[in-house]
C-alpha positions in Angstrom: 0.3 -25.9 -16.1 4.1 -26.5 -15.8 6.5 -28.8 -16.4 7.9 -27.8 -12.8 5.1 -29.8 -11.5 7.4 -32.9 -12.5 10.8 -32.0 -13.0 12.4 -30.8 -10.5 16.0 -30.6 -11.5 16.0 -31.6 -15.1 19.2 -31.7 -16.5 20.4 -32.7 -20.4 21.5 -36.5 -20.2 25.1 -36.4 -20.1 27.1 -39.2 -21.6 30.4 -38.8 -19.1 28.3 -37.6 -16.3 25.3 -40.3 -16.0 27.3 -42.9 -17.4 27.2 -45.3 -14.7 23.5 -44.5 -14.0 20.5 -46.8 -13.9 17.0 -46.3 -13.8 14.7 -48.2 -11.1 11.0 -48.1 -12.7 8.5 -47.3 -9.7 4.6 -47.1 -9.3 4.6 -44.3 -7.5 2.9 -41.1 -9.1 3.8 -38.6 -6.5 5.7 -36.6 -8.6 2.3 -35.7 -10.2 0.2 -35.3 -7.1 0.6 -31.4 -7.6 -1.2 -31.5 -10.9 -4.6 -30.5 -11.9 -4.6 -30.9 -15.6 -2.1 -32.0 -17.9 -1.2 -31.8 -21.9 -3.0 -34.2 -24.2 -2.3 -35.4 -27.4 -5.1 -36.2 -29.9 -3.8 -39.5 -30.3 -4.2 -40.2 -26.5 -8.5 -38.9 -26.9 -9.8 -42.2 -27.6 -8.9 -44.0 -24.3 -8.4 -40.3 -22.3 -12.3 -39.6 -23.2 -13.6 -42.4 -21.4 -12.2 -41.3 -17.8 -11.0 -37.8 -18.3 -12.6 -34.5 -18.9 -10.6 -33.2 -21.9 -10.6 -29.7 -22.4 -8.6 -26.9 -23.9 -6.7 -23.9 -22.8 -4.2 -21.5 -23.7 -0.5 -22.3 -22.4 2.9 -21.1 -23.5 2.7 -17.9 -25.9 -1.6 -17.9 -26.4 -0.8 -21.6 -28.1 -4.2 -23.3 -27.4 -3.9 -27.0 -26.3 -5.9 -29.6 -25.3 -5.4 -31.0 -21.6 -6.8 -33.6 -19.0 -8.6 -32.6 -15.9 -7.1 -34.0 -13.2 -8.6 -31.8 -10.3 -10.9 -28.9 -9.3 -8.4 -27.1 -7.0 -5.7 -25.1 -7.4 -2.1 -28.2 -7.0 -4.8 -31.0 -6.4 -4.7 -34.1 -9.0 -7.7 -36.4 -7.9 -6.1 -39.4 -9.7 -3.2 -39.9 -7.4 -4.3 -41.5 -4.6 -3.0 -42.3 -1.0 -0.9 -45.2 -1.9 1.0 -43.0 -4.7 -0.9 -45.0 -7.7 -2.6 -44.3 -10.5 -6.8 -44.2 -9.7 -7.8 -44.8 -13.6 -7.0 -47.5 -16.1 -5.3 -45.1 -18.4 -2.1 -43.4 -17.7 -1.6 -40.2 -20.1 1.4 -40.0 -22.1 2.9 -36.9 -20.5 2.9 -38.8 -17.1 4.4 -42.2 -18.4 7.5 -40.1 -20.0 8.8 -39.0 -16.4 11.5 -39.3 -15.7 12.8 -37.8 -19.2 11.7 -35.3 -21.0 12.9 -33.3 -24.4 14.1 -29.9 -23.8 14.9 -27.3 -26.7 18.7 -26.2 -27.5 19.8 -23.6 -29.3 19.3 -23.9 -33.1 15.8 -25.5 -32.7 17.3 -28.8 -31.8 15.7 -31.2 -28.9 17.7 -32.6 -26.0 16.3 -35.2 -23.8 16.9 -34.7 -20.1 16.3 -36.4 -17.1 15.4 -35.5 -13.7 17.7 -36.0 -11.4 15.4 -35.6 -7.8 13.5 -39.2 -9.3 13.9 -41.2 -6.4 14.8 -44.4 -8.8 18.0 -43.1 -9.7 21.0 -45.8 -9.0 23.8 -46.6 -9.8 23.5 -50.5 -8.2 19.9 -51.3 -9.6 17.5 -51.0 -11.9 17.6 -50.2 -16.5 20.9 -49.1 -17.2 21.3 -46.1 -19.3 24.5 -47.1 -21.2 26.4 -50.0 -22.1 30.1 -50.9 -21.0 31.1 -48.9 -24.3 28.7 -46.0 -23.2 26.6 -47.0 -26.0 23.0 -46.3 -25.6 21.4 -49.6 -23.8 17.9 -50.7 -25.8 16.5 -48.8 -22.6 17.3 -45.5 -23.7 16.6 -46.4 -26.9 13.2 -47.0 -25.7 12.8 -43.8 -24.2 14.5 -41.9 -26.5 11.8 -42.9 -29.4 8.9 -42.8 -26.7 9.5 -39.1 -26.3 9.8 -38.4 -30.0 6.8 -39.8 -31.0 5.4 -38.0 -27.9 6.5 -34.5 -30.0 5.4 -35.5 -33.7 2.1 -35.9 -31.8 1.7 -33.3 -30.2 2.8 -31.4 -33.0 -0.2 -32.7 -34.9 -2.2 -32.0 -32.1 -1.3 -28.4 -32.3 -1.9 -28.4 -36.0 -5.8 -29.3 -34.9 -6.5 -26.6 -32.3 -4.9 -23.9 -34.3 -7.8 -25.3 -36.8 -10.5 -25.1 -34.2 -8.8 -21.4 -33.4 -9.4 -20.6 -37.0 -13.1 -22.2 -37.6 -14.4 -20.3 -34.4 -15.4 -23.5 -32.5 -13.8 -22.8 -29.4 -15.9 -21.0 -26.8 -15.3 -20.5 -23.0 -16.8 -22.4 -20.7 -17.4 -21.5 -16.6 -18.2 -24.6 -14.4 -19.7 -24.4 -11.2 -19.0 -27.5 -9.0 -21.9 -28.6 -6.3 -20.4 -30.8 -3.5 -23.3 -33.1 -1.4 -22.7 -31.2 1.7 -23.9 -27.7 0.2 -20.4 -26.7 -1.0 -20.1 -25.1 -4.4 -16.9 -23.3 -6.5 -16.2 -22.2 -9.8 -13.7 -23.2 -12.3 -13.4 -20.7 -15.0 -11.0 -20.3 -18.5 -11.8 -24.1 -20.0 -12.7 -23.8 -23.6 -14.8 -26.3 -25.2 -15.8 -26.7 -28.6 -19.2 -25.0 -29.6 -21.5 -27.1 -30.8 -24.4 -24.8 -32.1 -21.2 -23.8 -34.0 -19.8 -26.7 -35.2 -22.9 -27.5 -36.7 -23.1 -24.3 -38.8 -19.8 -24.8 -40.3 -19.3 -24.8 -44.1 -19.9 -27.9 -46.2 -16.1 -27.7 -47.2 -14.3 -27.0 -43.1 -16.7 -29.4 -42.2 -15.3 -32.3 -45.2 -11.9 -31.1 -44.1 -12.1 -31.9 -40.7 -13.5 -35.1 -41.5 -11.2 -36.4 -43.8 -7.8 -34.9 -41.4 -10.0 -37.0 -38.7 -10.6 -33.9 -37.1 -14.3 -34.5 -36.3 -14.2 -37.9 -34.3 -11.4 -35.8 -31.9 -14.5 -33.0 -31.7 -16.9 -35.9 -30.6 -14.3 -37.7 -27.8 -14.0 -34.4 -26.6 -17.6 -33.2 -26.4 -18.3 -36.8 -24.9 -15.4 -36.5 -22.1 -17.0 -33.1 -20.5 -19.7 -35.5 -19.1 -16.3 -36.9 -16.6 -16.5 -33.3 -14.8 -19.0 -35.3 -12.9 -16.6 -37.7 -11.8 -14.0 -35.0 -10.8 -16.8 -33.6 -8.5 -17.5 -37.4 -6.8 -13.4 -37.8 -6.2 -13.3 -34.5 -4.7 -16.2 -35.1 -2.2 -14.8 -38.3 -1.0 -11.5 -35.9 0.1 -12.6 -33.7 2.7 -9.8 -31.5 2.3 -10.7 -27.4 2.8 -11.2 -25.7 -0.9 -9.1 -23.6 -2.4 -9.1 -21.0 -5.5 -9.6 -22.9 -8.6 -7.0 -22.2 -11.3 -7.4 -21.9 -15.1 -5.6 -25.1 -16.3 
């Protein structure tokens, strides 16, 4: 899954350039209708398990992550509905960041940019982005430290699956869909955490896990696969013609 998805003209925040711009927050989640999964952090499991399949995949240079299902079909996310809202109590942090987002510079640095096609761009109404001195207004500031303790997150998130990688839990898993009026499709590529596996592991991986908190994140996840269910139900009640399902 891409970025793209959201953004589609992210551009670095420019000081001189978006000075006079504000920010109009909106309920609409179009920008994400596209989406069939998105990135999770491990922070985000406890409330994510309870409505969301959580799974894992390899993205961006064989990096294994763990992500939401949001759909079945290939450009499909179930949990934007017709109105443009949100259809589950808990909004993933990857969402609520739009529409900023950090972007690597040169030198390993982060930038945060913002996407200039959001609709609630103004210059009139809405949060403005800096003050009369071109300060940063406690908006930014919001945003700003949003998105950084989005990446520390994540960052510790990656820290856990490269854990998983290296403990041999993670096993693929192929899921065949069933629709009430006979219909049936595959999804293929999720990996899920083994469990005939995890229960073999050594005394000390095992203790390690537990202690890093590593173990409750196992359980959330094996707990949210039972959501696939769900994904199934939403996708019935659109009787929309099926396409290819991706890999997340």
């Amino acid at each position: 899954m891409s970025d793209a998805m959201y953004y589609e003209r992210p551009v670095l925040l420019d000081r001189g350039k978006h000075r006079k711009l504000r920010v109009k927050p909106g309920s609409s989640f179009a920008f994400a209708r596209k989406a069939n999964s998105l990135y999770l952090a491990g922070v985000e499991f406890n409330e994510a398990c309870k409505e969301y399949a959580i799974v894992f995949t390899r993205g961006a240079q064989q990096k294994t992550v763990p992500v939401a299902m949001l759909g079945l079909r290939s450009r499909e996310n179930l949990f934007v509905d017709a109105a443009e809202h949100w259809a589950a109590t808990y909004v993933p942090a990857f969402v609520r960041r739009y529409p900023f987002v950090l972007a690597e510079l040169p030198g390993e640095s982060l930038g945060v940019c913002i996407d200039e096609a959001y609709g609630g761009l103004d210059t009139q109404e809405g949060e403005a982005l800096f003050d009369a001195k071109g300060a940063d207004t406690p908006f930014l500031k919001n945003a700003v430290d949003f998105l950084t303790r989005y990446q520390q997150e994540f960052a510790r998130t990656e820290g856990f699956c490269r854990r998983l990688e290296q403990a041999g839990l993670l096993t693929e898993m192929n899921a065949k869909a069933q629709l009430v009026d006979g219909r049936s499709f595959a999804v293929n590529g999720l990996l899920v955490v083994d469990e005939k596996k995890l229960m073999a592991l050594p005394d000390a991986v095992a203790l390690s896990l537990f202690r890093a908190g590593e173990l409750h994140l196992i359980s959330m996840h094996l707990a949210s696969l039972s959501n696939m269910q769900k994904l199934v139900e939403l996708m019935a009640q659109r009787k929309s013609p099926l396409q290819p399902a991706p890999k997340p």
